[in-house]
C-alpha angles and dihedrals in degrees: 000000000000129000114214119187116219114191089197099221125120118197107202118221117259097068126106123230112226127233118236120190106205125202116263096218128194121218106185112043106037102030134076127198114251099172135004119184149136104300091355142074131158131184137196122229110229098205095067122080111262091245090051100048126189104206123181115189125181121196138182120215122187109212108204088201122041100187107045111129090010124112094239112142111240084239102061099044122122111248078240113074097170115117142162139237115207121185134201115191137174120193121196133171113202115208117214113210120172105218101217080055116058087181092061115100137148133177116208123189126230141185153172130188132189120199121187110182104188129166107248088248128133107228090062103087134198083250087068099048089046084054092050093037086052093035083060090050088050095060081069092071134060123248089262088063090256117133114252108181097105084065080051096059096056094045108269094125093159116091108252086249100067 
């Protein structure tokens, strides 16, 4: 017998896939370990000034119950319940000079978090946690493939086609 692993989204043609460019990091050479246990690491960035510092820390959650607080119907779970939560987060913090004023400075913090919450079973791949990843980064984008965080930001979560 053969599993096969629907995802049960459609996305209907018309829309336009954005283009994001990702970083290329480099680990090794611009990076320094900072902690490494057991579910969590987090690194340092060498590049950055030690007062605006760029982080970058990685964990890994179990999750004893997967479907708590999902709609899942009792009939359809899995026997194992047993899951995992893995984050990926950046944390940056930009610095404002004027130019015409060498006493002007702000530090302003940044950061990003990805959180992928997936049920410890075989047939879910790291294919499928890449689609939904890219699927989150998506939401970021209208329907038109232009970027709408900065409506977002100001509280138009809704995509401008709805």
């Amino acid at each position: 017998m053969s599993k096969t692993v629907t995802l049960n989204f459609t996305d209907t043609a018309g829309g336009t896939a954005p283009t994001i460019t990702m970083s290329a990091i480099n680990y090794g050479t611009d990076f320094v370990k900072v902690a490494n246990q057991a579910g969590l690491a987090d690194l340092s960035n060498l590049t950055s000034p030690t007062d605006a510092p760029n982080t970058v820390r990685f964990s890994l959650n179990p999750i004893s119950d997967i479907y708590k607080g999902t709609p899942v119907t009792d009939a359809y779970k899995s026997p194992n319940k047993s899951g995992f939560s893995l984050l990926s987060q950046c944390n940056v913090v930009a610095t404002i000079t004027d130019s015409e004023d060498a006493t002007y400075r702000v530090d302003l913090p940044l950061s990003a978090h990805i959180v992928l919450k997936a049920p410890y079973d075989a047939n879910i791949t790291t294919a499928h946690l890449v689609t939904i990843s890219n699927r989150a980064l998506g939401g970021l984008y209208e329907t038109d493939g232009t970027l709408r965080v900065g409506n977002m930001a100001r509280g138009g979560l809704l995509p401008a086609d709805l």
